[in-house]
BAZA-522567 format. One record per residue (C-alpha): residue in three letters; x, y, z. Coordinates in steps of 0.02 Angstrom, whole numbers, plus 50000, padded with zeros to 5 digits. Example, Ala and Ser with C-alpha at 12.3 -4.5 7.8 and 13.67 -1.06 7.14 Angstrom:
<atoms>
+------+-------+-------+-------+
| miza |     x |     y |     z |
+------+-------+-------+-------+
|  ALA | 50615 | 49775 | 50390 |
|  SER | 50684 | 49947 | 50357 |
+------+-------+-------+-------+
</atoms>
This chain:
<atoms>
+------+-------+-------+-------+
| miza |     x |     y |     z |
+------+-------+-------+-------+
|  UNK | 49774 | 51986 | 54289 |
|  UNK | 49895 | 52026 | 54154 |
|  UNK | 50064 | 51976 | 54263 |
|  UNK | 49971 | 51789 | 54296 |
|  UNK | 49968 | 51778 | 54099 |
|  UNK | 50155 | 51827 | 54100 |
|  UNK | 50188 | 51714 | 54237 |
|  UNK | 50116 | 51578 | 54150 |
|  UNK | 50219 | 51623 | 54001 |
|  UNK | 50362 | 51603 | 54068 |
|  UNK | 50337 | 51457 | 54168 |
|  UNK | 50286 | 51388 | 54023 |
|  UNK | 50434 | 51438 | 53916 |
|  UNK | 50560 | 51387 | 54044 |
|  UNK | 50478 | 51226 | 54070 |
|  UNK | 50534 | 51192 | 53880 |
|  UNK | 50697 | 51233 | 53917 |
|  UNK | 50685 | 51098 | 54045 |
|  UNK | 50595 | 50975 | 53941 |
|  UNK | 50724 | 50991 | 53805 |
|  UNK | 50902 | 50991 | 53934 |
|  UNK | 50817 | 50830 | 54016 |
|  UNK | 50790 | 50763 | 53842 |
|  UNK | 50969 | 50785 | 53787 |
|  UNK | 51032 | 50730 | 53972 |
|  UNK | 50986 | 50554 | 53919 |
|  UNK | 51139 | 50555 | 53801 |
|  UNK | 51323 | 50489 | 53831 |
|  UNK | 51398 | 50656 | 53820 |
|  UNK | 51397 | 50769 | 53966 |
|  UNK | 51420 | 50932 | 53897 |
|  UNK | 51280 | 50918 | 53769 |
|  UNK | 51123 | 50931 | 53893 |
|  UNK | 51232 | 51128 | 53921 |
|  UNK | 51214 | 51165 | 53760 |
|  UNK | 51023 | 51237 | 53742 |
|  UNK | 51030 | 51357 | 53899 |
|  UNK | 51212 | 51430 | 53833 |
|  UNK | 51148 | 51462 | 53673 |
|  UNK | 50957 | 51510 | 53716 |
|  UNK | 51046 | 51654 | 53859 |
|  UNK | 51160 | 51703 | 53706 |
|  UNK | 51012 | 51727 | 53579 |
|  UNK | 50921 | 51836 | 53727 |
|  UNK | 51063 | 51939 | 53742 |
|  UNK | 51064 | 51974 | 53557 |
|  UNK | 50863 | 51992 | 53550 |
|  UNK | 50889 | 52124 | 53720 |
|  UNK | 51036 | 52227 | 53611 |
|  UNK | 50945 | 52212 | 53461 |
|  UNK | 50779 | 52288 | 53563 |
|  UNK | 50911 | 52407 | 53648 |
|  UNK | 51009 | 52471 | 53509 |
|  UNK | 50906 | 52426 | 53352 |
|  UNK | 50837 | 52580 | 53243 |
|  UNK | 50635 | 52502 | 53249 |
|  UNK | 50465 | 52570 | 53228 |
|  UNK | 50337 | 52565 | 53322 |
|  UNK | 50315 | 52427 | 53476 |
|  UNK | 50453 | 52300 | 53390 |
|  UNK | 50571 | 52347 | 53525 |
|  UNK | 50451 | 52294 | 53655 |
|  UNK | 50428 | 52140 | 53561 |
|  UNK | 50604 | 52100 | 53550 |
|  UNK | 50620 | 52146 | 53720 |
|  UNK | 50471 | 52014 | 53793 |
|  UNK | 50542 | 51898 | 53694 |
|  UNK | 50732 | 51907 | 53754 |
|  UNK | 50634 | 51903 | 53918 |
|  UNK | 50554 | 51731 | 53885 |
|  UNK | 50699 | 51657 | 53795 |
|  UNK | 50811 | 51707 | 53954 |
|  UNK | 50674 | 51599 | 54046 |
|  UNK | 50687 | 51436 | 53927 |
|  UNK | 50901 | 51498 | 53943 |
|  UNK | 50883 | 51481 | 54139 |
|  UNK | 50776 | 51347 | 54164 |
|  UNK | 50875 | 51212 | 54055 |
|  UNK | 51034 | 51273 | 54112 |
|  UNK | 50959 | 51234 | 54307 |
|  UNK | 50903 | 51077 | 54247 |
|  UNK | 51073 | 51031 | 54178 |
|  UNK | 51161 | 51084 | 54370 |
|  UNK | 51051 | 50978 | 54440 |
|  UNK | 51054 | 50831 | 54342 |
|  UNK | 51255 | 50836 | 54380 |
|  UNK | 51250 | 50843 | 54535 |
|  UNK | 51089 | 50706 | 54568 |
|  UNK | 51225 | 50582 | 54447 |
|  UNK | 51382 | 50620 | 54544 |
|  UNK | 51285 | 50593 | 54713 |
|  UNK | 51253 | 50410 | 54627 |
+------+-------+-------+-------+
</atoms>
């Protein structure tokens, strides 16, 4: 029951990363609706290292550590959503 919850989670995560590329996508610039999934992927990497390498008591690693894992998710799903938006424009 507990991996449904995490499931749901991240579905629910990376559906804002795809809420907020879309959202952005409705700008001139093409390179902007990139932006969020570059820098949410970067700020999982730091929250993984930090969880990795930190000096921190107790479960705060494994906090750090679920949350680089849902941040990854919003990372991945926006930066999907941006590929695909590109190529459903350039097919138009």
């Amino acid at each position: 029951m507990e991996w449904m919850r995490i499931t749901a989670f991240l579905l629910l995560f990376a559906g804002l990363g795809v809420l907020l590329t879309w959202g952005l996508s409705r700008l001139k610039s093409r390179l902007i609706k990139y932006f969020p999934g570059i820098l949410l992927i970067l700020i999982a990497l730091v929250l993984w290292l930090y969880a990795r390498l930190g000096n921190l008591e107790g479960f705060l690693d494994l906090a750090y550590f679920l949350m680089a894992i849902l941040v990854l998710a919003a990372g991945l799903g926006g930066l999907i959503t941006a590929i695909f938006i590109d190529r459903v424009s350039r097919r138009r």
